[in-house]
C-alpha beads as a LAMMPS data file, in Angstrom:
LAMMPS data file: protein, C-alpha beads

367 atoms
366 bonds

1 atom types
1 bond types

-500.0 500.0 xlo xhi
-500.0 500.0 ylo yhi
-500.0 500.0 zlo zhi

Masses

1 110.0

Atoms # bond

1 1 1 3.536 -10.771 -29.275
2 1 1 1.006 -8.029 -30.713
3 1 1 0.715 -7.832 -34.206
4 1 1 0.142 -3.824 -33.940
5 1 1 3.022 -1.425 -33.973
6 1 1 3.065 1.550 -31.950
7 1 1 2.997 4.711 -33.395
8 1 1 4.443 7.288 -31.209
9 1 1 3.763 10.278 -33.339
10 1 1 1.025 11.968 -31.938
11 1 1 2.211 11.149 -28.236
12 1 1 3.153 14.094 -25.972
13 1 1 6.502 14.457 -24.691
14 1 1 5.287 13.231 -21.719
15 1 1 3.732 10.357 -22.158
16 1 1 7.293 9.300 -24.521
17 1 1 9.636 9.691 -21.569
18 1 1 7.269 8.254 -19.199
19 1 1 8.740 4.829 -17.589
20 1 1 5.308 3.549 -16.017
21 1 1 5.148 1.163 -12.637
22 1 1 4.727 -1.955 -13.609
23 1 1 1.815 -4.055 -11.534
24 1 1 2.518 -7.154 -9.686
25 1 1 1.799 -10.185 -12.084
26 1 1 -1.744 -11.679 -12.588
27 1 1 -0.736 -14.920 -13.803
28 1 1 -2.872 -17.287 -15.399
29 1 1 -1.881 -21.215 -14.044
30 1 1 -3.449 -24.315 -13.620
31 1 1 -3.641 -25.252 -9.246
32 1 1 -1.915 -21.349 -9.035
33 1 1 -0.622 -20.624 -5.727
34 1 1 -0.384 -16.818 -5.546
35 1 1 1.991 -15.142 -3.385
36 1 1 3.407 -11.796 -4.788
37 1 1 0.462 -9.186 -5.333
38 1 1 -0.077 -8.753 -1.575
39 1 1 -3.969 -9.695 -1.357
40 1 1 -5.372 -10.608 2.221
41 1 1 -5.565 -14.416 2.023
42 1 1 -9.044 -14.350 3.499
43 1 1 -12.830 -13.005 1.732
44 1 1 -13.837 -9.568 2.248
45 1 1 -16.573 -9.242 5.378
46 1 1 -20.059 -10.825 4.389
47 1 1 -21.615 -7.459 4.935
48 1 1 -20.069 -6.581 1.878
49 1 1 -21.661 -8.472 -0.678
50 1 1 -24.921 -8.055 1.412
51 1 1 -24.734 -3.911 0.557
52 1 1 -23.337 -4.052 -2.691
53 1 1 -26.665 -6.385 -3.217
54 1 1 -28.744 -4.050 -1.757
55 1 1 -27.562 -1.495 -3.676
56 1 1 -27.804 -3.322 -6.985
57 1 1 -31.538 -4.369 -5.953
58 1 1 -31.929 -0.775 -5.911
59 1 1 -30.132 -0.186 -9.440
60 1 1 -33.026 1.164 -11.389
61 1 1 -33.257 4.061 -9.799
62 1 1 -29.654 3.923 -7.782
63 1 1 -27.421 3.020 -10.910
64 1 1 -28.234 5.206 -13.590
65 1 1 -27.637 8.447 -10.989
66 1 1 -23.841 9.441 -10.288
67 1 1 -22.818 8.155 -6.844
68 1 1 -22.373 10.781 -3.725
69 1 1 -19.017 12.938 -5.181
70 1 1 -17.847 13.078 -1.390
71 1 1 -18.268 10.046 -0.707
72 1 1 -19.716 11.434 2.347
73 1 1 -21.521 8.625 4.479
74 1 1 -17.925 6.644 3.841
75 1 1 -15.845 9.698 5.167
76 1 1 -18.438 9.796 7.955
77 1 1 -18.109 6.446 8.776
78 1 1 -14.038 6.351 8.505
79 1 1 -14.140 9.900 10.898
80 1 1 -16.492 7.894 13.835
81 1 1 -13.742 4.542 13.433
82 1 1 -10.579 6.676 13.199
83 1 1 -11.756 9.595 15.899
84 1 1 -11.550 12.561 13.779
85 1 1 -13.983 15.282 11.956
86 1 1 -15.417 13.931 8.441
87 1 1 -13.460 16.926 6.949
88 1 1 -10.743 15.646 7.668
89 1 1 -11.186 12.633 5.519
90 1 1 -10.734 12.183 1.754
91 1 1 -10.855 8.692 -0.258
92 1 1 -10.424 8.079 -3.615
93 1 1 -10.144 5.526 -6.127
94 1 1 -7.854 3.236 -4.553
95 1 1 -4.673 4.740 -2.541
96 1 1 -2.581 5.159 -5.715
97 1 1 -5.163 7.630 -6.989
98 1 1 -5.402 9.055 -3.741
99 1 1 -1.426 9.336 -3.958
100 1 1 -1.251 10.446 -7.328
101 1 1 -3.481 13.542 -5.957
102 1 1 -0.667 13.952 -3.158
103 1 1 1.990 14.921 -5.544
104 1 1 0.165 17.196 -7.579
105 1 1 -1.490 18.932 -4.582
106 1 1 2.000 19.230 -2.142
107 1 1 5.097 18.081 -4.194
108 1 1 4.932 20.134 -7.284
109 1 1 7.603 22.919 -6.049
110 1 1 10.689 23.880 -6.360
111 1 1 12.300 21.812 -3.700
112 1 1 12.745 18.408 -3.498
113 1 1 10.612 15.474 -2.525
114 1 1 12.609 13.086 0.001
115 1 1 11.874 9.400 -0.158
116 1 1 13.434 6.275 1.164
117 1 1 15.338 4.746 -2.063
118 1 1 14.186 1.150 -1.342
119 1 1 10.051 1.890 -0.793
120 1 1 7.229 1.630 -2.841
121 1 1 8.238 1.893 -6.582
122 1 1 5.020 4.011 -7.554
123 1 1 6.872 6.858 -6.124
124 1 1 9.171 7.374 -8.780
125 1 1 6.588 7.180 -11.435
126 1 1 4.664 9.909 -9.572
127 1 1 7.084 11.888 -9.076
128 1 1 8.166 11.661 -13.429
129 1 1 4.604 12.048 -13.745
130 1 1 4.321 15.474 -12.222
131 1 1 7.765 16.737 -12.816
132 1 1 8.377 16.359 -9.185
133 1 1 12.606 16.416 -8.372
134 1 1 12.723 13.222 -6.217
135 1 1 15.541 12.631 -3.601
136 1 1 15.901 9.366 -2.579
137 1 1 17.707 8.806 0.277
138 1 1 19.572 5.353 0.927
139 1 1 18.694 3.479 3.953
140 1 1 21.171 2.087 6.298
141 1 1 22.173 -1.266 5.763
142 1 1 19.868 -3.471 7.550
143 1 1 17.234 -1.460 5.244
144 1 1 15.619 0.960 7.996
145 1 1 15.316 4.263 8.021
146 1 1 18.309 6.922 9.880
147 1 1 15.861 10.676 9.919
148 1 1 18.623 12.552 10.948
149 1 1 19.345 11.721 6.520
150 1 1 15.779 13.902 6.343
151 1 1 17.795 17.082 7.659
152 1 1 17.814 19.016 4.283
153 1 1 15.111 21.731 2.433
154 1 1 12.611 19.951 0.905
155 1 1 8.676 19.913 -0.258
156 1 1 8.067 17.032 1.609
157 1 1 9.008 13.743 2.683
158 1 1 6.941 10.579 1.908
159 1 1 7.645 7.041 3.608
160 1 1 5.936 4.070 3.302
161 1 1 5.550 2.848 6.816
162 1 1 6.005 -0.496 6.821
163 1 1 7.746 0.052 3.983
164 1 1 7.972 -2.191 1.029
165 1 1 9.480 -4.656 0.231
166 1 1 10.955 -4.543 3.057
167 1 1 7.745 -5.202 5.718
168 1 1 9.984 -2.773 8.654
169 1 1 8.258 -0.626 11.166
170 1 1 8.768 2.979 11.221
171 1 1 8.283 4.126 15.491
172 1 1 5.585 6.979 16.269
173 1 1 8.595 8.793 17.582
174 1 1 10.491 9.170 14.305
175 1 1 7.257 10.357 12.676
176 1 1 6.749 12.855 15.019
177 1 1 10.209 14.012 14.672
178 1 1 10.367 14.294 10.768
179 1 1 6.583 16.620 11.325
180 1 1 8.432 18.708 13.331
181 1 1 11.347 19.286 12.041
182 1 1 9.927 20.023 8.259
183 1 1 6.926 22.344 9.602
184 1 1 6.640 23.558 6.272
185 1 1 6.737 20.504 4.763
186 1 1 4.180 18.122 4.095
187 1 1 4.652 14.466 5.937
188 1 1 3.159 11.678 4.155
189 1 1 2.724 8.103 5.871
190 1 1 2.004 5.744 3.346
191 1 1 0.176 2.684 6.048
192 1 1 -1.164 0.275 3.568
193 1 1 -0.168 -2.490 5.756
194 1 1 -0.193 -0.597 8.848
195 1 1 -2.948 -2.690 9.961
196 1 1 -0.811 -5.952 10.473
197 1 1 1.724 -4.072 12.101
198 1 1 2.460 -4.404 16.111
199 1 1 4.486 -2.790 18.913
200 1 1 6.867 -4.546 20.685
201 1 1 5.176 -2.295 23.572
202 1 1 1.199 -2.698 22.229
203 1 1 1.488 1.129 22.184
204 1 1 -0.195 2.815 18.302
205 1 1 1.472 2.575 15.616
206 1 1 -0.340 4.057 13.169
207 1 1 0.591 7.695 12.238
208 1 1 -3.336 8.670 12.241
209 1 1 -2.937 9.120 15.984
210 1 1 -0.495 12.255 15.247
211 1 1 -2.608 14.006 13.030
212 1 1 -4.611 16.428 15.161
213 1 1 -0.523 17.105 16.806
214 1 1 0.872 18.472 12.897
215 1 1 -0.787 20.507 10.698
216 1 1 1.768 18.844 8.122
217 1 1 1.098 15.414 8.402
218 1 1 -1.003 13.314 6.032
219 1 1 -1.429 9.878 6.392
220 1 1 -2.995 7.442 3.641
221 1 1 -4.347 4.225 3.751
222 1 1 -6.159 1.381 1.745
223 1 1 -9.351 -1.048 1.851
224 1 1 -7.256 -3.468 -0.716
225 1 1 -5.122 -5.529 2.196
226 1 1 -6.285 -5.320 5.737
227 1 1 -9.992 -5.343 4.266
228 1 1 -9.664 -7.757 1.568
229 1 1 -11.323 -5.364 -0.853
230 1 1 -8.298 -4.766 -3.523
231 1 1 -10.964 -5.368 -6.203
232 1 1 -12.977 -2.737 -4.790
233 1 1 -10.517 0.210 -5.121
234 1 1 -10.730 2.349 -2.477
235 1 1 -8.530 4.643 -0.703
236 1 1 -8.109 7.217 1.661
237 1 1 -6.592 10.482 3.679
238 1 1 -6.378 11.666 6.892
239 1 1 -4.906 15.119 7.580
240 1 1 -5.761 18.633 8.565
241 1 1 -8.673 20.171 6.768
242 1 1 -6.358 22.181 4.812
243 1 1 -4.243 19.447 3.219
244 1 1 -7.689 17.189 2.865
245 1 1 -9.502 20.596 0.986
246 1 1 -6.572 20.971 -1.411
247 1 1 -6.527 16.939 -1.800
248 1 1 -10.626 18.060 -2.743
249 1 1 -10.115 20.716 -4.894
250 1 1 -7.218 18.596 -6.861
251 1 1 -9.613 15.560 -7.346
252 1 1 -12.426 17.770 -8.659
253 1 1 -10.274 18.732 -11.026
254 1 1 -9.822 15.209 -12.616
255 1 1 -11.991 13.232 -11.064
256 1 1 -15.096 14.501 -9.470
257 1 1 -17.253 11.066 -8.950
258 1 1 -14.017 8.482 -8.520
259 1 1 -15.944 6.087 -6.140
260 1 1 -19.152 4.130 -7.721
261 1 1 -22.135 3.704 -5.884
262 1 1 -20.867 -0.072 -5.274
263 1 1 -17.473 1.014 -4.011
264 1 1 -19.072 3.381 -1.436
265 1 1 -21.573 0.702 0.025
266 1 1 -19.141 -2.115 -0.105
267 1 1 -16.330 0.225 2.023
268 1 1 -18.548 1.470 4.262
269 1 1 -20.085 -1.898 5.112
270 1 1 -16.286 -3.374 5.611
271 1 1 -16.011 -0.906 8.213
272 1 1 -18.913 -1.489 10.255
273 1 1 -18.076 -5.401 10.522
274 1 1 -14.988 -4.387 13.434
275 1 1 -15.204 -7.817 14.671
276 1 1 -14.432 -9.631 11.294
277 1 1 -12.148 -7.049 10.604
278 1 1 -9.788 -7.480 13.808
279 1 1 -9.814 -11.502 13.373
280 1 1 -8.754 -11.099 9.725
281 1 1 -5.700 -9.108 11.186
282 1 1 -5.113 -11.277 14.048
283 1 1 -5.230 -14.396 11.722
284 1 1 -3.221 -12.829 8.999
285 1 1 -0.331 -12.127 11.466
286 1 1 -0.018 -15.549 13.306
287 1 1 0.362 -17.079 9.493
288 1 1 2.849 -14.340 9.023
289 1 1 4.678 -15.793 12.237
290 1 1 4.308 -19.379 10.964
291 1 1 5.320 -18.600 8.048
292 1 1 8.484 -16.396 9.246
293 1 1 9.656 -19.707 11.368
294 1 1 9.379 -22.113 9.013
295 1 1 11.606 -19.761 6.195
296 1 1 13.834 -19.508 9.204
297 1 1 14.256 -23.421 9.634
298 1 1 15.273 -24.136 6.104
299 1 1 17.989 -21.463 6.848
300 1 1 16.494 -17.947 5.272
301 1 1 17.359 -14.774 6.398
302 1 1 13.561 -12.861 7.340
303 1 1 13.276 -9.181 7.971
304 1 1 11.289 -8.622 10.903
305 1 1 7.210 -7.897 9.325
306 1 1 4.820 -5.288 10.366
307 1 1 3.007 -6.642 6.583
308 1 1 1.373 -9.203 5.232
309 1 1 4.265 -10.334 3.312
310 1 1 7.635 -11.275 4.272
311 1 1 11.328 -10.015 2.789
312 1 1 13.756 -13.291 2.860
313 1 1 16.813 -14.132 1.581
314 1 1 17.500 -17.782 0.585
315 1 1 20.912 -19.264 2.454
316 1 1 22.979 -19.041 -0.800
317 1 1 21.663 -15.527 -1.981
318 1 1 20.050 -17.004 -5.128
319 1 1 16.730 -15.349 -5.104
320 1 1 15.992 -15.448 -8.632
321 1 1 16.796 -19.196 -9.197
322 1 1 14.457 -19.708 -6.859
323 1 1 11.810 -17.828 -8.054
324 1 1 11.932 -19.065 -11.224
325 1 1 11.765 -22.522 -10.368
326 1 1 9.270 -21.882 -7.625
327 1 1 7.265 -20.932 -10.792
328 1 1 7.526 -23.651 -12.751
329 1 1 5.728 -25.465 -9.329
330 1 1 2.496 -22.897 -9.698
331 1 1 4.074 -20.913 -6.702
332 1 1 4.376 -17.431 -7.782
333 1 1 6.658 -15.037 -5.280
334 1 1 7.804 -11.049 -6.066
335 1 1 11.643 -11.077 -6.819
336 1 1 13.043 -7.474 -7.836
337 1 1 16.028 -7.723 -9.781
338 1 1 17.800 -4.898 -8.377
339 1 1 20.916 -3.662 -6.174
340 1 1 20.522 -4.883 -2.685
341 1 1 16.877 -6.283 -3.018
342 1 1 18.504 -9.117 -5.717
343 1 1 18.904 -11.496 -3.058
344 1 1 15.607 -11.276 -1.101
345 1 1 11.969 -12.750 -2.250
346 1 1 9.296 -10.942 -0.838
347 1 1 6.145 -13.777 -0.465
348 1 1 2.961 -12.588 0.568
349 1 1 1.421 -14.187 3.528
350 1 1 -1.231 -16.658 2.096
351 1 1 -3.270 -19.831 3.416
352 1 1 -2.285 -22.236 5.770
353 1 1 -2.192 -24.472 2.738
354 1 1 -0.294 -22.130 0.603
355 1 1 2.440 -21.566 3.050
356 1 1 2.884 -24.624 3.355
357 1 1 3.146 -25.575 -0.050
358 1 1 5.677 -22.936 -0.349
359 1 1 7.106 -24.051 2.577
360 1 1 7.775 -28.096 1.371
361 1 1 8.415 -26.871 -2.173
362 1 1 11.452 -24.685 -0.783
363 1 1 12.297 -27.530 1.560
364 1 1 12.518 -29.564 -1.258
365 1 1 14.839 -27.792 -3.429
366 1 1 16.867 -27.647 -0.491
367 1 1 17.115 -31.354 0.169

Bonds

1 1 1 2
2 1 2 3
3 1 3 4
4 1 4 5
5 1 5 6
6 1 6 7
7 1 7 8
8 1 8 9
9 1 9 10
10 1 10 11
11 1 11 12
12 1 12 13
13 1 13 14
14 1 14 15
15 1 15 16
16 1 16 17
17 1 17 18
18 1 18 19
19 1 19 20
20 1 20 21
21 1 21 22
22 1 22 23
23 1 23 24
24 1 24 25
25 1 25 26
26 1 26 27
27 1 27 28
28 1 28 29
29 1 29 30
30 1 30 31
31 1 31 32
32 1 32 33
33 1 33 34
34 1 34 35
35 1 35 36
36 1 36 37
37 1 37 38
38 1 38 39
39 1 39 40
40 1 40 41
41 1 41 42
42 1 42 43
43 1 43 44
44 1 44 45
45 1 45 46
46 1 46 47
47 1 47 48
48 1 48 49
49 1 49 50
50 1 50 51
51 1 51 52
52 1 52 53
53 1 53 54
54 1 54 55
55 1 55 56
56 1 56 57
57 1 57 58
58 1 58 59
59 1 59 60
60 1 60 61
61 1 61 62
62 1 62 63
63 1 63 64
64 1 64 65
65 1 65 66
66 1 66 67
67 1 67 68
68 1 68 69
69 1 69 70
70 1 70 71
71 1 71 72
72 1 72 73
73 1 73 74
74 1 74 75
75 1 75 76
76 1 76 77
77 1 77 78
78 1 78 79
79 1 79 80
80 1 80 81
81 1 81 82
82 1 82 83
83 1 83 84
84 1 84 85
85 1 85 86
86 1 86 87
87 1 87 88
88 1 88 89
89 1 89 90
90 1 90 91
91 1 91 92
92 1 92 93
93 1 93 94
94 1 94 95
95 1 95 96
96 1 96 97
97 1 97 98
98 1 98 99
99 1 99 100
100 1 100 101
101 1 101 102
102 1 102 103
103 1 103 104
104 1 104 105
105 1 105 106
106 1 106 107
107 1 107 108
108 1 108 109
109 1 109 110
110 1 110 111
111 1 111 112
112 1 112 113
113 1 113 114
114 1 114 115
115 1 115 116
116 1 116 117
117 1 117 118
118 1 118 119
119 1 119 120
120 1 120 121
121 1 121 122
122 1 122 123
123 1 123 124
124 1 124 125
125 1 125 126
126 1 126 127
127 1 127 128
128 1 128 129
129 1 129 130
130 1 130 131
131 1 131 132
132 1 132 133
133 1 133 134
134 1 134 135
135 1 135 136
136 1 136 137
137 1 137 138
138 1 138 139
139 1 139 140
140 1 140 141
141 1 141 142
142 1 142 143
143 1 143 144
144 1 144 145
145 1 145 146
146 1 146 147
147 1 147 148
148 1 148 149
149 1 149 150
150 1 150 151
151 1 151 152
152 1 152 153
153 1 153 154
154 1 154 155
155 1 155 156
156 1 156 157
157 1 157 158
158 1 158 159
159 1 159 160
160 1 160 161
161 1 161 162
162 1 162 163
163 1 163 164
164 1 164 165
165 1 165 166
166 1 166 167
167 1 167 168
168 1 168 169
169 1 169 170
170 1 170 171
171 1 171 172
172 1 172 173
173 1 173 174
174 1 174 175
175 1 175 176
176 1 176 177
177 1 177 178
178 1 178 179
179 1 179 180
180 1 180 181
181 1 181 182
182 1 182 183
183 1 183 184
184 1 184 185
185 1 185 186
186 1 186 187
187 1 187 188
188 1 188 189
189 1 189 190
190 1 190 191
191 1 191 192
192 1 192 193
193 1 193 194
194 1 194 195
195 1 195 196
196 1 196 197
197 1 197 198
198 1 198 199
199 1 199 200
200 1 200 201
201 1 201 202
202 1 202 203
203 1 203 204
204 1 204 205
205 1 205 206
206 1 206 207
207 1 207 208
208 1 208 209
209 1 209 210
210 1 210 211
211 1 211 212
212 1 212 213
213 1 213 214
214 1 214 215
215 1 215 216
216 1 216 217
217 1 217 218
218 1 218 219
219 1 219 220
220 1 220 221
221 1 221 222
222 1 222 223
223 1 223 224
224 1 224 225
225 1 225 226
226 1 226 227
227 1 227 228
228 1 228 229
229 1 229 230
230 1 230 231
231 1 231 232
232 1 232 233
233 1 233 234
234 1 234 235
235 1 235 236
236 1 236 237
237 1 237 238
238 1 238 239
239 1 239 240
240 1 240 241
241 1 241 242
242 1 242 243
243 1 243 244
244 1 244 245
245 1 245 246
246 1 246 247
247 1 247 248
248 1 248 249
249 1 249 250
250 1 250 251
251 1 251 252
252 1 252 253
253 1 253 254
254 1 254 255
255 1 255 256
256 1 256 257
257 1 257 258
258 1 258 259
259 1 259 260
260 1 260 261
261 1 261 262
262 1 262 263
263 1 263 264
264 1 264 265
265 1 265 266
266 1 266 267
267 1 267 268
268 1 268 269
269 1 269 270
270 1 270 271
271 1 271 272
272 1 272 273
273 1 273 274
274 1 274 275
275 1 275 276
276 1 276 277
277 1 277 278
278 1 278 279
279 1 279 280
280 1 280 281
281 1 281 282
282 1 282 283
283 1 283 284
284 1 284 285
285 1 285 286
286 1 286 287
287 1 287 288
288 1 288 289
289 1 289 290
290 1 290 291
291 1 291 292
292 1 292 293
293 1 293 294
294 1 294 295
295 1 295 296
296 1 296 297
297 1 297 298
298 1 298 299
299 1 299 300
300 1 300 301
301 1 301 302
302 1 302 303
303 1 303 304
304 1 304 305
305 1 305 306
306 1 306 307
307 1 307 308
308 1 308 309
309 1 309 310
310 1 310 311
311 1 311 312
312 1 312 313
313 1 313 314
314 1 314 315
315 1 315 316
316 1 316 317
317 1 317 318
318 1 318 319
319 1 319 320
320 1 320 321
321 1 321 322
322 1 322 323
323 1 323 324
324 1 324 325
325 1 325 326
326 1 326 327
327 1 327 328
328 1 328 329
329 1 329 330
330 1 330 331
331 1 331 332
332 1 332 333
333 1 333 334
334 1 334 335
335 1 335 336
336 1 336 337
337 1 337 338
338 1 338 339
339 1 339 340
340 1 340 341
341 1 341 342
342 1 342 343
343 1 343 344
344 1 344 345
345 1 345 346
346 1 346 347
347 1 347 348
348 1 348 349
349 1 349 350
350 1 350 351
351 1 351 352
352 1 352 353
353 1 353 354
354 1 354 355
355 1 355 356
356 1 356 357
357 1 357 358
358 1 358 359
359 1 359 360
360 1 360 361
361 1 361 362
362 1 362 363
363 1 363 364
364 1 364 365
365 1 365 366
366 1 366 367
C-alpha cells in the first residue's frame, strides 16, 4: 500500500472521471510460467539486435539527433512487404498509440462509434478519453459477429479481427460488406493477431488486401505478437492516403518523433528476416493446436483460434477457481470477471514446456 494520498484537487474533470484500461499483469514469481499478456513465446529475429547494435555503435553521432519523424525507411519497408504506396503507411508508438490517434482523427462526431461489446477493452477507454459516444453491439451467442447488427448511422465501426478474448475470425466478405455499406464511415480492422490466423480455404485473411477496394477502410496492426517485439513498441496503419494524412497531421500534433532511432532499426530489420518471421507463425500455431487438443481432452470447451491465445471454459464453468489456484502453481492465465466471459480463461499460447505444464497442472486438479 502507498504511503502517499492522492490529491485530486488540481486534476481536470477529465482525468477524475477517467476509468483507465488496466494492463495485463507483470507478475513477479519465482520458476513464473507466463500465460496471459499475449507475448510470442519465441525471441524476436537475430537481425534485430544486430541493427539496434549497429545503431548504438553509431550513438555518438546517431543518439543525440531526433530519429526520422516519418519513420520513413520503416513505412518504406512495410509498403514493399504489404504491396502498397509508403503514403499509405503510418506507425506509431505501439498500436494503442496508433489507435488512440484513430479516435481523435475519425470518431470524434456526432454519431456513434459501433463496436463489438465483447472486444478489446482499450476501446472503451478511448472512446471516454475523447468523448467519443460508443455503441456496443452484443454478439450472438457463440460470441461472433451478426453485421446485419452494423445497419444503423454511425462515425464508424471498429472490430478487432480476431477479436479478443475471444481468438474468432472475422471472413474478408463481412469486411467488405460493413466498407460498403458505411461509405461514409470509417472501417477499422484491428489485426494484432491477424498473423496467426488461417482460412479454412488458404484464401487472405487479412483486411490489408481490401484497402486499395474502400476509401473507408483502415486497418492496424502491431510488431508486439507476430514479431516478438512487444518491448519495442511499434505500430502501424494502412489506409487511403487521406485517412493515413489525417492519422499524420493528428500525431504531429502530440507526438511528432514517437518512434526512437532503436525502434525504427529494430522494426525494420524484423521485417526483412521473412523467413524467421513465417516459421515463428507456423510454430506458434501448431502449439496453438497442441495446446487446443490437449484443453479439449481434460474436457474444456475451446473457441476455435485465429490468435496466439486460446478462450476455454473449464467443464464445471469455474474459471476463476482455477485461475487462482493455477496461480498459486507460478502459472499465470487472463480470467475477466465479467458477464459471459466469467466462465472462460483465455491462456496465451506459450512453450512446449509451458503448455505442458499448464496442461498436467490442469490435469491434475482434475484428477
Amino acid at each position: 500500500m502507498s504511503e502517499y494520498k492522492i490529491d485530486t484537487r488540481l486534476w481536470s474533470t477529465k482525468a477524475k472521471n477517467l476509468t483507465p484500461y488496466v494492463p495485463g499483469e507483470q507478475p513477479q514469481h519465482d520458476n513464473l510460467c507466463k500465460l496471459n499478456t499475449n507475448e510470442n513465446p519465441y525471441p524476436p529475429s537475430p537481425k534485430v539486435a544486430a541493427a539496434i547494435s549497429a545503431e548504438l555503435a553509431e550513438q555518438a553521432t546517431s543518439l543525440r539527433l531526433y530519429p526520422a519523424p516519418e519513420s520513413d525507411t520503416l513505412r518504406q519497408t512495410l509498403a514493399e512487404i504489404y504491396g502498397l504506396q509508403t503514403e499509405q503507411v503510418f506507425v506509431g508508438n505501439g498500436s494503442d498509440e496508433v489507435l488512440a490517434l484513430v479516435f481523435a482523427s475519425f470518431f470524434m462526431k456526432e454519431r456513434p462509434l459501433l463496436a463489438p461489446d465483447i472486444s478489446y477493452s482499450f476501446y472503451p477507454v478511448y472512446a471516454e478519453t475523447f468523448g467519443v459516444e460508443l455503441v456496443q453491439i452484443p454478439l450472438r451467442q457463440d460470441f461472433s459477429i451478426d453485421s446485419d447488427d452494423y445497419r444503423q448511422p454511425c462515425s464508424g465501426v471498429i472490430i478487432a479481427n480476431p477479436n479478443a478474448p475471444t481468438g474468432l475470425l472475422l471472413s474478408l466478405e463481412v469486411i467488405n460488406k460493413l466498407a460498403t455499406e458505411h461509405p461514409n464511415a470509417v472501417i477499422v480492422i484491428d489485426e494484432a493477431y491477424i498473423d496467426f490466423a488461417r482460412a479454412d480455404d488458404g484464401q487472405e485473411v487479412s483486411a490489408v488486401s481490401l484497402i486499395n477496394e474502400h476509401d473507408n477502410l483502415l486497418v492496424t496492426q502491431t510488431f508486439s505478437k507476430s514479431r516478438s517485439l512487444a518491448g519495442l513498441r511499434v505500430g502501424m496503419a494502412f489506409g487511403n492516403v487521406s485517412l493515413i494524412e489525417a492519422l499524420t497531421r493528428m500525431k504531429n500534433s502530440f507526438n511528432s518523433y514517437p518512434l526512437d532511432k532503436l525502434a525504427q532499426a529494430g522494426a525494420t530489420a524484423s521485417l526483412q528476416d521473412t523467413e524467421y518471421f513465417a516459421q515463428v507463425c507456423s510454430d506458434v500455431i501448431d502449439l496453438r493446436n497442441t495446446m487446443t487438443a490437449g484443453l479439449q481432452q481434460l474436457g474444456f470447451t475451446v473457441l476455435p483460434s485465429h490468435a496466439n491465445f486460446v478462450f476455454a471454459r473449464p467443464p464445471a464453468g469455474d474459471a476463476a477457481i482455477i485461475a487462482a489456484t493455477l496461480r498459486e502453481q507460478g502459472i499465470i492465465v487472463r480470467h475477466f470477471n465479467q458477464p459471459r466471459l466469467n466462465e472462460y480463461l483465455r491462456i496465451t499460447v506459450g512453450t512446449a514446456e509451458q503448455n505442458q505444464r499448464l496442461l498436467d497442472a490442469l490435469g491434475a486438479l482434475a484428477s
